[in-house]
VEXKOLPA-194841 format. One record per residue: x, z, y of N, C-alpha, C, O, CB in turn. Coordinates in steps of 0.02 Angstrom, whole numbers, plus 50000, padded with zeros to 5 digits. Atoms other than C-alpha are relative to their C-alpha. Glycine has a CB too. Layout:
N
XZYXZYXZYXZYXZY ...
//
This chain:
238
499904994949949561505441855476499645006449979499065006149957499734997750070 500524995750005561035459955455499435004050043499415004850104500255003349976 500434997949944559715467855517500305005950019500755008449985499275000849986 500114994749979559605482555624499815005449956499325004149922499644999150040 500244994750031559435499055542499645005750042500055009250071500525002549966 500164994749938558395511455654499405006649942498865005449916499394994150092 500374996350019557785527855577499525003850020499615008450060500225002049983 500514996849964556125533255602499585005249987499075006750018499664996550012 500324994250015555675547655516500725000449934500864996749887498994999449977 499424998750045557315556155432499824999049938499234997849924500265006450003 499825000050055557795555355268499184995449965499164993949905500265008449979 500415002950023555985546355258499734992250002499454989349956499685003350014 500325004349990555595531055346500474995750059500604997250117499315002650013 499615003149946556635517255412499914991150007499904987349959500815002349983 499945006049998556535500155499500534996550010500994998250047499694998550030 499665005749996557365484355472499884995550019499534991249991500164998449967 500205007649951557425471855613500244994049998500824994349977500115000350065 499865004950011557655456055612499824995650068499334995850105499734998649940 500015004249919558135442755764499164997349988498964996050045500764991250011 500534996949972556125441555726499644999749939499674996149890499684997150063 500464994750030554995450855652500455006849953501015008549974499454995349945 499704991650005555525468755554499614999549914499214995349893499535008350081 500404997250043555025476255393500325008149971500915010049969499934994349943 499854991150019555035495755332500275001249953500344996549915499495004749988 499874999450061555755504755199499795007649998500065011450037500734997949979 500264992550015554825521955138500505003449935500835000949890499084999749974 499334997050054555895533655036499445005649972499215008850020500945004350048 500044995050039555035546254907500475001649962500514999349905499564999749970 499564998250041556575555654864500604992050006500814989750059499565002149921 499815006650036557485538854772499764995749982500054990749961500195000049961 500475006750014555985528854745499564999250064499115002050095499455000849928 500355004649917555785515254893499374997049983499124996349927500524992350033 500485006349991554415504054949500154997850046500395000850094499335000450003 499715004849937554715489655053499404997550013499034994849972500624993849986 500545000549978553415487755174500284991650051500564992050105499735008250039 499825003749956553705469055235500664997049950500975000149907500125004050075 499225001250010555215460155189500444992350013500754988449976500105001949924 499745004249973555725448455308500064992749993499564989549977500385002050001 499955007549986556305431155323500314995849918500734999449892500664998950076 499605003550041556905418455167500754999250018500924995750065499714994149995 499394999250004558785422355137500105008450029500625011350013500354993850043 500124993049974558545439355209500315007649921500415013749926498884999750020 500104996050051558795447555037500595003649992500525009149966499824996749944 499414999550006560615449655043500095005950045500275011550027500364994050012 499954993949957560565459355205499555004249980499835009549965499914998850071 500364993850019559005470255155500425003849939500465009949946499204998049976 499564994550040560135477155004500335002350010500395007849985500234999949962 499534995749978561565480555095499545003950043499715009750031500634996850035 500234995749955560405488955224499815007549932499945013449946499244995650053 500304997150050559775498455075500615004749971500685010849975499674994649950 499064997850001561635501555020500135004350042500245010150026500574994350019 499964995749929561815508655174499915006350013500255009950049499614998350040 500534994049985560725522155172500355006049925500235012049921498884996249988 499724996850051561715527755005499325000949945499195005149902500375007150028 500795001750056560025522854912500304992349949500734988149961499004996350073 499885004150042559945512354752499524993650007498934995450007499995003449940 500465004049988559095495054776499494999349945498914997649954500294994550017 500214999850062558705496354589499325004649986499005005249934500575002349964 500384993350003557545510654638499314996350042498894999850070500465008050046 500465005349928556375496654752499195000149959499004994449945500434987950011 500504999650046554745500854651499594993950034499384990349988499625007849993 500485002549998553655489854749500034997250079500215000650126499485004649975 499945003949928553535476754903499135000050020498684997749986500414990449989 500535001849981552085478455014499864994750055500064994750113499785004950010 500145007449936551485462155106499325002750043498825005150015499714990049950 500454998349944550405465955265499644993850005499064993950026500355002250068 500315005549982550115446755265500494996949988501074998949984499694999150060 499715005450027550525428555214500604997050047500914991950031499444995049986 499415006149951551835422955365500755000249981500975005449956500055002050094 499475001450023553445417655331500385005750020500705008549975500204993850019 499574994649986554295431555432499725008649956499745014249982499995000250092 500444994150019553405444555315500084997949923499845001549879499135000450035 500134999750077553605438255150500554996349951500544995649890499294996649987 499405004950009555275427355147500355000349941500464995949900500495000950047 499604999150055556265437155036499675004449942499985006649894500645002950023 500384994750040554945447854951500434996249927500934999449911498925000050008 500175003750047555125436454803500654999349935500584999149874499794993550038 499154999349979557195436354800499885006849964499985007749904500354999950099 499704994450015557145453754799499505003649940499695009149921500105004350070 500384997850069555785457254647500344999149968500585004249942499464997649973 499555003250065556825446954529500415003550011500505008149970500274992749991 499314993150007558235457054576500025006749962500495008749929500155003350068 499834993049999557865473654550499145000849951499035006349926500165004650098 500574999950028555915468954464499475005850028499165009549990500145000449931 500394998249959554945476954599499304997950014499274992150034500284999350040 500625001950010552995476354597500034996850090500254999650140499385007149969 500485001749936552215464454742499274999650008498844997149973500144994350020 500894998049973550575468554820499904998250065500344998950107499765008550001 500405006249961549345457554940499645001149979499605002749919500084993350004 500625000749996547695457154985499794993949969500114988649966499835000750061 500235006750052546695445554880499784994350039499614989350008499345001649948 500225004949968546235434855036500654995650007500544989650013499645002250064 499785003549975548045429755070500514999849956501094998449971500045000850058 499325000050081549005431154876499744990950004500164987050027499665007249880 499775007750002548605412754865500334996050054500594990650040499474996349988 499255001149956549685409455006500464999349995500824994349996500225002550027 499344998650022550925418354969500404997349934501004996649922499975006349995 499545000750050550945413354803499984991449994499924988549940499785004849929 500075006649979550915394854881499504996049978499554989949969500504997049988 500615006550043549235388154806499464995250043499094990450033499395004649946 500455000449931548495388554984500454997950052501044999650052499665007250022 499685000649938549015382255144500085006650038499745011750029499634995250040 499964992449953549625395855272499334998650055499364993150083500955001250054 500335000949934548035397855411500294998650054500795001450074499715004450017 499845001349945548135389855552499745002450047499135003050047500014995550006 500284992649944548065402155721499744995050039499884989150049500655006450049 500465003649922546875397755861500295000050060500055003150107499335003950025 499364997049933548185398355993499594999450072499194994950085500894993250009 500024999849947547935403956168500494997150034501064998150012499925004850011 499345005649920549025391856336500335004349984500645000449947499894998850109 499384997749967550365405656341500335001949907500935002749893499845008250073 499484999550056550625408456143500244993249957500634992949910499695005049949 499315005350028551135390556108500584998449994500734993949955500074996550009 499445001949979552735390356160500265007249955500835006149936500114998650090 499814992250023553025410456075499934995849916500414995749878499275008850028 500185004150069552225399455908500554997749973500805000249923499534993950007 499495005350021553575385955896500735003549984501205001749949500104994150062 499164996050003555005400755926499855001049928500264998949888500245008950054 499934997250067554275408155762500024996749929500114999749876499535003849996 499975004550040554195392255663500814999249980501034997549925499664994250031 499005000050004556335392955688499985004449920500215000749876500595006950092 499914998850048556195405455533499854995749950499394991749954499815004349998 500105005750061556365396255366499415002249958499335007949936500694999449947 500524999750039554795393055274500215004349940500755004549910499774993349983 500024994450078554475405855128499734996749957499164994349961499575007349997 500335000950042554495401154970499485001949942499525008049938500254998849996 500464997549996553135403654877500165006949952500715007249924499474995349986 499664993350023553145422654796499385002149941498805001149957500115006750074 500604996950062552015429554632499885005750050500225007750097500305003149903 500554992449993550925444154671499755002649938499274999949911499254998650043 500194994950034550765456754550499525003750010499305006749961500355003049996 500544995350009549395466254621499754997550040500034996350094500025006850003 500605002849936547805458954709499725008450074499695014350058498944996849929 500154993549981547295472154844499274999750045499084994850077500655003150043 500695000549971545555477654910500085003350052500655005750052499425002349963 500134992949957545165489655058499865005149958499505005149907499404999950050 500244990150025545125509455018500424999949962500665005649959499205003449958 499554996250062546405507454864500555005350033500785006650088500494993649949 499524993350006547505521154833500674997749977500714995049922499725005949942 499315002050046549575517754813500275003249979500075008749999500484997350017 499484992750009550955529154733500515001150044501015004150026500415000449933 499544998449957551865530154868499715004550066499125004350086500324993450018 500134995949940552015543155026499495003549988499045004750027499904996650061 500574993950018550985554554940499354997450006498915001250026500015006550051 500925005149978549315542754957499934995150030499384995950056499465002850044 499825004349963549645528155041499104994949982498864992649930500904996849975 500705002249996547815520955090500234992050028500664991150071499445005650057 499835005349968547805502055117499144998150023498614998949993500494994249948 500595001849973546555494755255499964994950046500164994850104499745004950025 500265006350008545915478255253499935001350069499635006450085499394997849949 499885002249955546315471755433499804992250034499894991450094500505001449990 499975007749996545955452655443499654998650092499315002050131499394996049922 499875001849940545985444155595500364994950039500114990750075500145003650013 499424999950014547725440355603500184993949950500474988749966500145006449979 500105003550041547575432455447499285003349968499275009449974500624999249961 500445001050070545875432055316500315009449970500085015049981500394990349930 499534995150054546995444955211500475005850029500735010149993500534995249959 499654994049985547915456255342499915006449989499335008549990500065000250047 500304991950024548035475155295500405002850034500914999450041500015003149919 499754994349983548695489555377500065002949946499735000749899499695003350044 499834995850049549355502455263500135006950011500635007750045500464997749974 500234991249952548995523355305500475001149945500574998049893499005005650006 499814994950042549995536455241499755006450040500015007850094500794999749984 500474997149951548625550555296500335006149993500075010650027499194999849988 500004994049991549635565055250500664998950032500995003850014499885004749943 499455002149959551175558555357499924998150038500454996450065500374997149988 500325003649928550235551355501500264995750001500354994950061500045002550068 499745005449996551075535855470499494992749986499024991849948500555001049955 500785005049996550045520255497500574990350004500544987650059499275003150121 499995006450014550835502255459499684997350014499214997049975500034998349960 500505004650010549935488955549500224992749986499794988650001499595000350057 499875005550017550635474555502500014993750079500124997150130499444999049938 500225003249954550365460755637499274999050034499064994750073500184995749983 500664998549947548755465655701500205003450078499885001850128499435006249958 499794993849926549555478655855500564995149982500664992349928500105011349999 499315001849987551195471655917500065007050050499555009650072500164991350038 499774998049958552215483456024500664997750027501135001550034499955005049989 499425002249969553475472556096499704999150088499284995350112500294992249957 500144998349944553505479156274499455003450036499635006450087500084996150018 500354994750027551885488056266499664997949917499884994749870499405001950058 500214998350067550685491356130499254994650027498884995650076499925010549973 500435003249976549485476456124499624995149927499794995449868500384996150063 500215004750046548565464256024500284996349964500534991749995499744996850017 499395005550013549565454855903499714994250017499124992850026500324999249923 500395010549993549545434555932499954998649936499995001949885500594991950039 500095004550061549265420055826499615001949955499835002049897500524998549968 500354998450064547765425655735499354995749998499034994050048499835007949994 500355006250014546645413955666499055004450011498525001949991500314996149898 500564996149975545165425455718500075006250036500105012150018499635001349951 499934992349963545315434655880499555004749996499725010749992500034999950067 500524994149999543755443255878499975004249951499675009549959499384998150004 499964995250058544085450755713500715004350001500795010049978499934995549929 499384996749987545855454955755499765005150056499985010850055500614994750024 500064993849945545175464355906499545007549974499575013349995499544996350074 500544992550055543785476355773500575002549988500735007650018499444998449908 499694998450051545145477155655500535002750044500845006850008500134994749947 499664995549956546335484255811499795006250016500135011250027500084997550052 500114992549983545085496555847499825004649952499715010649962499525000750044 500214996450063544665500655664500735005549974500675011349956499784993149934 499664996449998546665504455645500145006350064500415011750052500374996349984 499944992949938546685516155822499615002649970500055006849964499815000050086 500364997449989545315524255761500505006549927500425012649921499244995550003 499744993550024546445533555631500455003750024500515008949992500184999849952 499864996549965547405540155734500705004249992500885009550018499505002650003 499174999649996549255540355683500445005050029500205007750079500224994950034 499594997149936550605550055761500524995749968501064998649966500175009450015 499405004850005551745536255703499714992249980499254990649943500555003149936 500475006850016551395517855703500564993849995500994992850038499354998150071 499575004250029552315504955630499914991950012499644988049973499965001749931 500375008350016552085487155678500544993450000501154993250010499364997850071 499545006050063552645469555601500574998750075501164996850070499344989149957 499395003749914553585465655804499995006750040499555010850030499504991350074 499814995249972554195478055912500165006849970500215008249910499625000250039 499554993250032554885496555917499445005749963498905005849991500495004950076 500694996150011553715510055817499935005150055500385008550079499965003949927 500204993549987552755521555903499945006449965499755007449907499554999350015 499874994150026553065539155899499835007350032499865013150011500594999349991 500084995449962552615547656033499234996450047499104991150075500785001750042 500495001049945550935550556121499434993249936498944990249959500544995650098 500185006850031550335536455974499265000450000498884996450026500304998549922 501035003150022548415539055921499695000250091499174997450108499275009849926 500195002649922548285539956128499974993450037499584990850078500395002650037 499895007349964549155523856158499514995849947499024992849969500964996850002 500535001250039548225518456025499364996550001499144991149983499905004149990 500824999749984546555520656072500004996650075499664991650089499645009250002 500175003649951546755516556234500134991550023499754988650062500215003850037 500045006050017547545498556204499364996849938498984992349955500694999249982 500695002150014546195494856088499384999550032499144994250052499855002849964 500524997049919544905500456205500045000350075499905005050112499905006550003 499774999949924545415494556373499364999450023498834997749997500534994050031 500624995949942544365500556525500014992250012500444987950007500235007450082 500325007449970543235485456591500374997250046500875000850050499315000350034 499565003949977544095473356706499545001750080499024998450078500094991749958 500445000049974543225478256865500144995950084500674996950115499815006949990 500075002849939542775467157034500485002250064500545008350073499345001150014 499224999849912544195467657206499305001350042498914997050060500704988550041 500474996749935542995477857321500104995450068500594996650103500285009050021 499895002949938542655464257473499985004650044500065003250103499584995350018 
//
């Protein structure tokens, strides 16, 4: 099935959805990066989506993984060999990906078990090389500077990925915005997922990209900040 094509910054920046989860595609000119890349078997539709756009898939310089889950890294692997596209992962969660490691197991909260088992329906990813280990602070060639920042939480290894002179901010599955803008689930350390929520608000985006739901685009380093930072919960005045 293909995904959804929804453009989110012309001629620059567009997502590809998937019945679930999404992944990006950044355009310098003719040379892409695929931020994400969906589910195992997925590969077929991401080129025609790519096709689509009257872009060459051949031009795919480089897949960035936000993190090890199956809906995030399915076809990365597919679509290197194709077109010999660099993949890059954080060094906490390339043995994952590149199957040497078990996937973490999330600490689930009563109401995301049942959200869990929907996301298990995607087909396990097989396992994928990594070409480039990644730290916090490096520097990419893409989007004019593309800052990657070590996120974990989520997973050990999650990263957000800045592009600071485009206000564009990739968080991978740390922020969800499906229906608002909130905490992602299933992370095998909430309390670090909740820093690493307010470490990405704190740059302050005007566009925000995340692994589930629609991007923000409007009003963003506001909504931002203030879902990271929710006001105290306060007492029903007897």
């Amino acid at each position: 099935m293909n995904p959804d094509l929804v453009e989110v910054l012309p001629g620059r920046l567009y997502m590809l959805r998937f019945a679930i989860g999404q992944a990006y595609l950044w355009c310098d000119g003719d040379a892409l990066t695929l931020i994400d890349a969906g589910h195992a078997g997925a590969a077929d539709a991401i080129e025609g989506a790519i096709r689509s756009l009257g872009l060459r898939p051949e031009r795919l310089e480089r897949i960035v993984l936000t993190h090890c889950h199956r809906d995030h890294i399915g076809a990365a692997g597919e679509l290197a060999g194709r077109w010999g596209a660099q993949v890059l992962a954080h060094a906490l969660d390339a043995p994952v990906i590149r199957g040497e490691r078990p996937v973490p197991e999330p600490v689930l909260l009563d109401w995301e078990v049942p959200l869990y088992a929907h996301g298990l329906t995607v087909p396990e990813a097989p396992p994928v090389r990594v070409d480039r280990e990644l730290a916090d602070g490096e520097s990419l060639p893409f989007g004019d500077g593309a800052v990657v920042v070590h996120a974990p939480g989520h997973t050990p290894g999650s990263i957000g990925v800045h592009l600071p002179r485009h206000g564009v901010l990739f968080t991978g599955d740390c922020v969800a915005g499906v229906g608002q803008v909130m905490l992602g689930v299933f992370n095998v350390d909430r309390a670090r997922a909740e820093a690493s929520f307010r470490l990405l608000a704190a740059l302050a985006p005007s566009v925000a990209c995340f692994g589930h739901g629609d991007p923000l685009t409007t009003d963003t380093a506001a909504t931002l900040r203030a879902a990271a930072h929710p006001a105290p919960h306060l007492p029903a005045t007897p």
